[in-house]
C-alpha positions in Angstrom: 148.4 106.4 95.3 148.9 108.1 91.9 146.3 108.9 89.8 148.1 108.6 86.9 148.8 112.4 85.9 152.0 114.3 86.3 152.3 117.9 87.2 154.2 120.4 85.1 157.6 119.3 86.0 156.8 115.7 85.5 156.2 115.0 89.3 152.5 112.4 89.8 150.0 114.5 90.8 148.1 114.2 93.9 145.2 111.4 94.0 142.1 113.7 94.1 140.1 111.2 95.0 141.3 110.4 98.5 138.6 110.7 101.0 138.0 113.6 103.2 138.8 114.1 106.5 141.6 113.9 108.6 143.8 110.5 108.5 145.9 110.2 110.9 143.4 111.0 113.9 140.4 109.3 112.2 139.6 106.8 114.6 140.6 109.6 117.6 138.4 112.0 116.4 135.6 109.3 115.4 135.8 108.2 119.2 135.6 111.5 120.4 132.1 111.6 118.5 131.1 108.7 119.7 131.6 109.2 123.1 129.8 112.5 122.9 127.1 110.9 121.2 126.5 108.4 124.1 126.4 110.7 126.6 124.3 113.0 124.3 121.3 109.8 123.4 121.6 109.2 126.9 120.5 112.3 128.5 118.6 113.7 125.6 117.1 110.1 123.8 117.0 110.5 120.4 115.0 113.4 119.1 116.8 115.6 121.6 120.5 115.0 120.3 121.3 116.6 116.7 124.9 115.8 115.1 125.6 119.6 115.4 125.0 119.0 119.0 127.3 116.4 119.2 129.6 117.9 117.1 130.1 121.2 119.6 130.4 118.6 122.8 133.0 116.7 120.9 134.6 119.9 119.9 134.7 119.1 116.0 133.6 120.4 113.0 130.0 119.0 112.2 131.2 118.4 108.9 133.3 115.5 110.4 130.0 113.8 112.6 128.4 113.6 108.8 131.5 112.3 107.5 131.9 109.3 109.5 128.4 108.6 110.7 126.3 110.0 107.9 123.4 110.5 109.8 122.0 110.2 113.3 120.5 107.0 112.6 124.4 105.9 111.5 125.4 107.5 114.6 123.2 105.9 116.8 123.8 102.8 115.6 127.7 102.8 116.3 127.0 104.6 119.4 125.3 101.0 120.5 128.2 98.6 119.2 130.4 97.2 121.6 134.0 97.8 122.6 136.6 95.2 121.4 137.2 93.1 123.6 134.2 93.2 125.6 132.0 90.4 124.3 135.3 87.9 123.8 135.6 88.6 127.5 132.0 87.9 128.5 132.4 84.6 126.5 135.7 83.6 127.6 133.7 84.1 131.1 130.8 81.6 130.3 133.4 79.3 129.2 134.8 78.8 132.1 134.7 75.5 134.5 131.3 75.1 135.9 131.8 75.7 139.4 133.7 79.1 138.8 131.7 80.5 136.3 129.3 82.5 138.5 132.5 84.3 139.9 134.1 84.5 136.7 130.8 86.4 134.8 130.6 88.3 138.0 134.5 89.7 137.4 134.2 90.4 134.3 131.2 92.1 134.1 132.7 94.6 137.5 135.8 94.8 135.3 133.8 96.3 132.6 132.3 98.6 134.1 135.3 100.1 135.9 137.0 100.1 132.9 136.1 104.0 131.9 135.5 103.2 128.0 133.0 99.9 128.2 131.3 101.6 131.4 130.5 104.1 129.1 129.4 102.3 126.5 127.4 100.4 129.4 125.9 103.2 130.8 125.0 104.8 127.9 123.3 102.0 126.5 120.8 101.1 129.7 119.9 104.8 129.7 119.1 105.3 126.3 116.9 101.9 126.1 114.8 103.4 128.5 113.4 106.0 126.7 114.4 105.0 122.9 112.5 101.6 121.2 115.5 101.8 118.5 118.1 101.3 121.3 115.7 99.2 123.1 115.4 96.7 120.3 119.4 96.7 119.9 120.0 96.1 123.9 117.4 92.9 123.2 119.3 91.8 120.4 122.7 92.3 121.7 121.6 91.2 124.9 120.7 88.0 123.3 123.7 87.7 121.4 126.0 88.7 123.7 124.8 88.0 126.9 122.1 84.9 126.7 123.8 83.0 124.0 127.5 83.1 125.4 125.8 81.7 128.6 123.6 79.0 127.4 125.8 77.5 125.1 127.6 76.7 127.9 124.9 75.0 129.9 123.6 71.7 129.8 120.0 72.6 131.5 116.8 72.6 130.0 116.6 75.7 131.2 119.0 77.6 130.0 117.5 80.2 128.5 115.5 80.8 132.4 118.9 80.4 134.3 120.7 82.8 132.0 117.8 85.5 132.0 117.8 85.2 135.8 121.9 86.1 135.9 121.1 88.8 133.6 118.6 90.3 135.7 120.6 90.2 138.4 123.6 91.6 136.6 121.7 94.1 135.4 120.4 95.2 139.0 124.2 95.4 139.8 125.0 98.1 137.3 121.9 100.4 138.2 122.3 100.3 142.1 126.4 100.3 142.2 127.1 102.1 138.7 124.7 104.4 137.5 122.6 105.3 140.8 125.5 105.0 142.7 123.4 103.9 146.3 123.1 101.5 149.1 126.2 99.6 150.3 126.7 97.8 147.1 128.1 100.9 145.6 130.8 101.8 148.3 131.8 98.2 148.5 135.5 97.1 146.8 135.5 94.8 143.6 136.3 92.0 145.9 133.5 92.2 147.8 130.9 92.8 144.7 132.6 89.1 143.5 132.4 87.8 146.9 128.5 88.1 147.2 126.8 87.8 144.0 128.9 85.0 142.6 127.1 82.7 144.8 123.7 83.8 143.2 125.1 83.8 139.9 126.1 80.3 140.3 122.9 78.9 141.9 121.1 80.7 138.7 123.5 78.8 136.6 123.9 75.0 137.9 121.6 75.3 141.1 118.3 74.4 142.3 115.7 76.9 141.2 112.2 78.1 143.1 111.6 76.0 146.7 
């Protein structure tokens, strides 16, 4: 867009106040932070990552990490925002019919974490709650949001908020022993199989009989 000026030979003048930065890679580049960044609060927590840091693993200018993040707080704080698409998937998962949901939250949750972008998102996140309260207090929050909420609004129970905490757990066990530690049978077996025997559990914790 003009800003109104011409040049010598009458032709506009260039906007000057355009932001900087590159524009057609923005959101490449901005992801390439971002992904640095995760991997970066995960292994390091907070006080060990600094945006120049980030900026060398990313292979960009730091210049650019304090363009689109400002600060490490900012970055931080988009490094813990979900992909798109991953929390309309979680609730299109709790909406399901009753007596598929537990199979249906148990695919999607094994399709997200073999899907290289939300994994890491995933991973990053779990790892960095344990040793940061910041990201701690966002998993809580976004773990109620996005996880508890999409749930129990789908169940009838008085205790929903119990049932859904209990799937969480166990969802959550899922990710440490077959994603991130990688051990025990669970994380040699095929998708099918994952689906095959936690659903069940995951449906008892939903519409089941709890305790003896």
């Amino acid at each position: 867009m003009s800003t109104g000026k011409s040049t010598a030979d009458g032709r506009p003048s260039r906007n000057r106040t355009a932001p900087r930065g590159p524009r057609d890679d923005r959101g490449v580049i901005a992801e390439r932070i971002l992904v640095a960044a995760r991997a970066s609060f995960a292994k390091l927590g907070y006080a060990g990552t600094t945006l120049r840091g980030v900026a060398r693993q990313a292979d960009v200018d730091p210049a650019l990490v304090n363009y689109y993040f400002k600060t490490k707080t900012g970055l931080l704080e988009a490094a813990l925002v979900p992909p798109d698409g991953w929390t309309a998937s979680l609730a299109e998962a709790a909406a399901s019919p009753v007596k598929e949901r537990g199979a249906a939250l148990v695919r999607t949750f094994v399709g997200a974490w073999e899907d290289p972008a939300t994994a890491e998102f995933l991973r990053s996140v779990i790892l960095t709650a344990a040793h940061e309260p910041v990201a701690l207090q966002h998993l809580v929050t976004n773990f109620a949001q996005y996880v508890l909420q999409a749930v129990s609004s789908h169940l009838d129970d008085a205790d929903r908020f119990t049932r859904a905490s209990l799937m969480s757990s166990q969802m959550v066990g899922l990710a440490m022993t077959r994603y991130v530690w990688k051990v025990g049978a669970i994380a040699q077996m095929s998708s099918e199989d994952v689906v095959r025997y936690i659903a069940p559990t995951i449906q008892r914790y939903l519409n089941g009989k709890l305790g003896s």
